[in-house]
Residue frames relative to the residue before (quaternion, step in Angstrom):
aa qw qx qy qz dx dy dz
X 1.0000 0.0000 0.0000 0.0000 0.00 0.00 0.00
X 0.3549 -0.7337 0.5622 0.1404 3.53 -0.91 1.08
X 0.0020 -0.7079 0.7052 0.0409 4.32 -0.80 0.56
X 0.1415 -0.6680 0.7130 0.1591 3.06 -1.38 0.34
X 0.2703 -0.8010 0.5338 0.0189 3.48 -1.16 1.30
X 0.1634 -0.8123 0.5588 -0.0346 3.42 -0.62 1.73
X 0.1570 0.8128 -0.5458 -0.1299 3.55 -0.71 -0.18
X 0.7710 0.5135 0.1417 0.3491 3.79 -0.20 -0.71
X 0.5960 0.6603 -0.2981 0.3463 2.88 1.84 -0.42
X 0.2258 -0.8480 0.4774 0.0454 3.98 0.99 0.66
X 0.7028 -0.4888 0.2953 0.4241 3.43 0.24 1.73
X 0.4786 0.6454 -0.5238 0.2831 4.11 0.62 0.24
X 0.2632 -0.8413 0.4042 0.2438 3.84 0.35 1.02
X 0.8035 0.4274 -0.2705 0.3138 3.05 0.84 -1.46
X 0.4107 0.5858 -0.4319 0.5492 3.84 1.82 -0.26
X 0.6738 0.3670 -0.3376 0.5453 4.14 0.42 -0.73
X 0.7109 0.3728 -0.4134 0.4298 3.56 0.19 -0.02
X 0.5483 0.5263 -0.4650 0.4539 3.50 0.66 0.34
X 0.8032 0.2915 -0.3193 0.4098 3.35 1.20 -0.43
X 0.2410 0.8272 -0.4168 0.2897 3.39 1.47 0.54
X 0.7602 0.4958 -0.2051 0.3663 3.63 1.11 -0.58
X 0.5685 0.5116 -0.2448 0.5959 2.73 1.79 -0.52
X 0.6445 0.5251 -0.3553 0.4274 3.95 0.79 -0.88
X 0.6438 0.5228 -0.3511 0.4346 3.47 1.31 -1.04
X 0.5208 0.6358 -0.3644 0.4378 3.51 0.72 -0.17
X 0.7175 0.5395 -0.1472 0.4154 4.01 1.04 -0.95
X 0.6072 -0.5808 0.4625 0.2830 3.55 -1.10 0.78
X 0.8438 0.0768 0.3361 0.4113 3.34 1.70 -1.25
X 0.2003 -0.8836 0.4186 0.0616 3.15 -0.20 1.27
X 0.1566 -0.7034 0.6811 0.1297 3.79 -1.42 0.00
X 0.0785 0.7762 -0.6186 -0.0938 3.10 -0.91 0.41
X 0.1281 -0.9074 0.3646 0.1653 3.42 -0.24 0.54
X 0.7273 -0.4197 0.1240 0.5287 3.46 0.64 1.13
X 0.7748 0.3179 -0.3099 0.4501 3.35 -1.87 0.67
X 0.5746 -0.4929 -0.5725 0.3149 1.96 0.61 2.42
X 0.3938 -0.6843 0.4908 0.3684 3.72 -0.07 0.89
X 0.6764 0.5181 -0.4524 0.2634 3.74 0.61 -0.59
X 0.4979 0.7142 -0.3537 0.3420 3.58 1.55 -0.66
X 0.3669 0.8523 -0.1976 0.3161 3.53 1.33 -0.70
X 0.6850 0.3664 -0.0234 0.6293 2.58 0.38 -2.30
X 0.6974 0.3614 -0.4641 0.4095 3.89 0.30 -0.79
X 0.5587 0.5697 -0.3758 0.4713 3.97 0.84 -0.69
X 0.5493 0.5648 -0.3505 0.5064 3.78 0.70 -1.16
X 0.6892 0.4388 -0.2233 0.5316 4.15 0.25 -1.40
X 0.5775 0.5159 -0.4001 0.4901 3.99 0.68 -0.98
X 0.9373 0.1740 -0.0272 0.3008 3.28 -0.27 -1.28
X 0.4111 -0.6251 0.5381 0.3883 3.82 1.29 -0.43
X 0.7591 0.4149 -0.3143 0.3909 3.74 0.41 -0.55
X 0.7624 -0.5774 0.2671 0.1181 2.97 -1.48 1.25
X 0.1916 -0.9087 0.3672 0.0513 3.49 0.05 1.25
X 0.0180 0.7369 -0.6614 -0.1386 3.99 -0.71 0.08
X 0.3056 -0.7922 0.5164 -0.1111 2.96 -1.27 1.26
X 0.1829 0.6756 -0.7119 -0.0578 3.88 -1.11 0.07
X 0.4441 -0.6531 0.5068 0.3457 2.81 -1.87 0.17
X 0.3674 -0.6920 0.5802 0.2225 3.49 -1.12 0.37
X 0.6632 -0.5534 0.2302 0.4482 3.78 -1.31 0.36
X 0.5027 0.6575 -0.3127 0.4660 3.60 1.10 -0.17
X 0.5207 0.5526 -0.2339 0.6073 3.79 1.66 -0.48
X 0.0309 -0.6202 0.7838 -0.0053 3.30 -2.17 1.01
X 0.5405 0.5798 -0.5579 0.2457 3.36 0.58 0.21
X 0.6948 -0.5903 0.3541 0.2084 3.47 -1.47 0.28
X 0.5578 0.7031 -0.3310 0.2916 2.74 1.44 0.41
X 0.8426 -0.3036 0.2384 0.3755 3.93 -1.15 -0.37
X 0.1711 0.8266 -0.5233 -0.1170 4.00 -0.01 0.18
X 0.6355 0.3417 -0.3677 0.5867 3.54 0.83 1.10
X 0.3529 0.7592 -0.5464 -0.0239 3.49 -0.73 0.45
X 0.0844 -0.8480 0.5213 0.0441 3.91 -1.15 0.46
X 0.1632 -0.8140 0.4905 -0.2650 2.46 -1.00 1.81
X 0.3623 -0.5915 0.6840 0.2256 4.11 -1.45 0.46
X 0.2025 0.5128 -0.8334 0.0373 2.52 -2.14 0.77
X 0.8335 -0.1562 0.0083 0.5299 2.99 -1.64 1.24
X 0.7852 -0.4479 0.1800 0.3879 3.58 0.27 1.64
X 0.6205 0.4860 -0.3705 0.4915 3.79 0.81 -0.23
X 0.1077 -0.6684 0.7185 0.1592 3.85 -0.77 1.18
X 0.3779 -0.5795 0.7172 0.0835 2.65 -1.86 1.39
X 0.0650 0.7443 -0.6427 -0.1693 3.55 -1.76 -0.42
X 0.2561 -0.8066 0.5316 -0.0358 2.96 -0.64 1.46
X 0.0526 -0.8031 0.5732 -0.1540 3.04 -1.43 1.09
X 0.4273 -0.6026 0.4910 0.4617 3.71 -1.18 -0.23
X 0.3666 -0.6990 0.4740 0.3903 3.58 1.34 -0.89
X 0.5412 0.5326 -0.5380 0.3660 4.03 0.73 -0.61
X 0.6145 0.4929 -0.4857 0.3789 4.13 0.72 -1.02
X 0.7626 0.3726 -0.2273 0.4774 4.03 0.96 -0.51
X 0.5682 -0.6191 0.5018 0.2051 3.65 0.65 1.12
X 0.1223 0.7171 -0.6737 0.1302 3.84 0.91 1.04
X 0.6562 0.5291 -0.4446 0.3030 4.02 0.54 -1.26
X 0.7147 0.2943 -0.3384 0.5368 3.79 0.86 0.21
X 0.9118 0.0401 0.1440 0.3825 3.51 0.60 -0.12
X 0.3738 -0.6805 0.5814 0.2431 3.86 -1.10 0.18
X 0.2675 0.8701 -0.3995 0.1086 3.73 1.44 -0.19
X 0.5475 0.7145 -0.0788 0.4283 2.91 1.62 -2.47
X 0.8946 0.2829 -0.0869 0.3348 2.62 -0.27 -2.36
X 0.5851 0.6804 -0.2370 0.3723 3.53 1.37 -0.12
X 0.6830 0.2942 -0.2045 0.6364 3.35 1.65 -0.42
X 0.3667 0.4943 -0.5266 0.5865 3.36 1.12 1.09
X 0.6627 0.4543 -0.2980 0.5154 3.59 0.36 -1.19
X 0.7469 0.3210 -0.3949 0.4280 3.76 -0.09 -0.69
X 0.6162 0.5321 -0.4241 0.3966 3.86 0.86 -0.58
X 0.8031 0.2757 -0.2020 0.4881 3.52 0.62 -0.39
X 0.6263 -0.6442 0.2961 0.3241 3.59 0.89 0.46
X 0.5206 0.7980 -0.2815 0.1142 3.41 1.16 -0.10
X 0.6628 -0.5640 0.3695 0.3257 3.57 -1.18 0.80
X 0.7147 0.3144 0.0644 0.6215 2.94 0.29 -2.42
X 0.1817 0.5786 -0.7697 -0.1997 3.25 -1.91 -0.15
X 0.3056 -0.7758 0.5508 -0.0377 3.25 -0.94 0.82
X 0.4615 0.7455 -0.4669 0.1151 3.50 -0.26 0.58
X 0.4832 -0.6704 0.4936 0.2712 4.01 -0.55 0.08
X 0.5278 0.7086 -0.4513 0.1249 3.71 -0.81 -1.16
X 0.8179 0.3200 -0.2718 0.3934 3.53 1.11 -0.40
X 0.1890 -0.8925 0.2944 0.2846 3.00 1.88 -0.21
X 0.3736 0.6283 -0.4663 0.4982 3.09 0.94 1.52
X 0.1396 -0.9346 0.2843 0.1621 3.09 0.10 1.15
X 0.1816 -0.7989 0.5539 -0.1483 3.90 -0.57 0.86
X 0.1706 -0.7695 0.5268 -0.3182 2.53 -1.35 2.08
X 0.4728 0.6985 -0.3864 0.3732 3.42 1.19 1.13
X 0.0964 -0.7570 0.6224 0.1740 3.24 -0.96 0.71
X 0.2094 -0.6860 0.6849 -0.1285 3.59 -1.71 1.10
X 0.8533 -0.2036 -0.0355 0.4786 3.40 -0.57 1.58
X 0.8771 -0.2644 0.2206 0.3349 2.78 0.68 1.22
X 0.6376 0.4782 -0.0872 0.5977 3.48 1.54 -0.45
X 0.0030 -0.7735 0.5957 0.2166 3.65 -0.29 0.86
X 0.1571 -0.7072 0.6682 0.1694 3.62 -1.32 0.37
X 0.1265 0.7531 -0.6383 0.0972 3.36 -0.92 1.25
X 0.1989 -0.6682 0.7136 0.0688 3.16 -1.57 1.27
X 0.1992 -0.8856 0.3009 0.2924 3.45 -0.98 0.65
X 0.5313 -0.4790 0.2686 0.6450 3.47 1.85 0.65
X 0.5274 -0.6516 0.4361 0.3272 2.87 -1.53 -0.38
X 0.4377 -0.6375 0.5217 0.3604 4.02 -0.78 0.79
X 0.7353 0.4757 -0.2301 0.4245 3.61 0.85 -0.26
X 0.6967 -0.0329 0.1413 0.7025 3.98 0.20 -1.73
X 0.0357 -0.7474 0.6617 0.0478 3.10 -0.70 1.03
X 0.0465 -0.7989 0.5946 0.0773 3.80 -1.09 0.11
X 0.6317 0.2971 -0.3886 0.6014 3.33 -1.36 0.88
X 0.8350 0.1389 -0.0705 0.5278 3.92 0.63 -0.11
X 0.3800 -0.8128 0.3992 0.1887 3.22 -1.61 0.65
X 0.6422 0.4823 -0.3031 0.5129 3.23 1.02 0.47
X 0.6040 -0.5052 0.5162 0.3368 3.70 -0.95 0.78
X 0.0831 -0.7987 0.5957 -0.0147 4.02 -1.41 0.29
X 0.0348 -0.6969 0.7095 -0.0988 3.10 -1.81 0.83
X 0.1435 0.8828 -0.4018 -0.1967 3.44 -1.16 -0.36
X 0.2278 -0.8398 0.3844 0.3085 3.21 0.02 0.40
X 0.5254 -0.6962 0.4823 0.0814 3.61 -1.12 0.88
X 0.3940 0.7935 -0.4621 0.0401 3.92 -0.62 0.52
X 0.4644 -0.7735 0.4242 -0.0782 2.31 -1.06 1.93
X 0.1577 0.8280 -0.5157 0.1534 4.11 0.35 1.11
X 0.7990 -0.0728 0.2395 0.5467 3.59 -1.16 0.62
X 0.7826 -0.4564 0.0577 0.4194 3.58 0.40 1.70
X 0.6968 0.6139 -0.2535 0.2708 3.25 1.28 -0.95
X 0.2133 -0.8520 0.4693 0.0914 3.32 -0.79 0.50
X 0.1121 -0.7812 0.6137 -0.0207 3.97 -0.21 1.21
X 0.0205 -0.6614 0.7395 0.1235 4.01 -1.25 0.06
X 0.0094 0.7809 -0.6217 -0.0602 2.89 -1.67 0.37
X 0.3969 -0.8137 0.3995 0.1441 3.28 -0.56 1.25
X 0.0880 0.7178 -0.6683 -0.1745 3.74 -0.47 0.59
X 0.5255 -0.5826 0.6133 0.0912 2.82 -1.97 0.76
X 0.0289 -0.8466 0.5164 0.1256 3.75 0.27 0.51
């Protein structure tokens, strides 16, 4: 199964339409907060099926934690600002080990990051919009085959 990973993407259309070509390609989307409304505009872009949180930059009513399977690997998704990611994976890491999780996914610093630790990958995908700590805008898409897991970063 193919995801594309959004985070970060603060209502900037024409920075989210660069990654429209790539998302349209995927089984699945993520977005991972900041701005939950972009979603719904991604969701209309591409026809494909979107999960969502909100991030601190969000008032909608919606979820800002959610966990889930795919192809047997539980993921947990987040924005990452409630777990103090701008200093660290410490937080968001003893969440992940309490609940058993594969993936953790989450955005807020829009630095993107691609490391896995005990066994646990932790992956932010920058930001499709303001990125920092880097010069180029981000996404990635996830794929998930016969247990295995691969990312790829695009650079938009």
């Amino acid at each position: 199964m193919k995801i594309g990973v959004v985070s970060d993407t603060h209502m900037m259309k024409k920075f989210i339409d660069k990654a429209i070509p790539y998302l349209k390609k995927c089984d699945l989307i993520i977005h991972a907060g900041d701005n939950f409304s972009d979603s719904k505009y991604i969701h209309t872009e591409t026809n494909i099926g979107i999960m969502a949180v909100k991030g601190n930059c969000d008032f909608d009513n919606v979820e800002d934690e959610l966990v889930f399977e795919i192809e047997d690997k539980t993921i947990f998704l987040c924005h990452g600002d409630k777990y103090s990611v701008n200093y660290g994976i410490d937080e968001i890491e003893k969440k992940a080990k309490s609940i058993n999780a594969d993936i953790v996914i989450f955005g807020h610093t829009h630095v993107p990051m691609n490391i896995e630790k005990d066994e646990i990958l932790y992956l932010n995908p920058g930001s499709v919009s303001l990125p920092r700590r880097v010069v180029y805008r981000s996404c990635v898409i996830v794929d998930i085959r016969e247990g295995q897991i691969s990312v790829e970063e695009i650079k938009l």
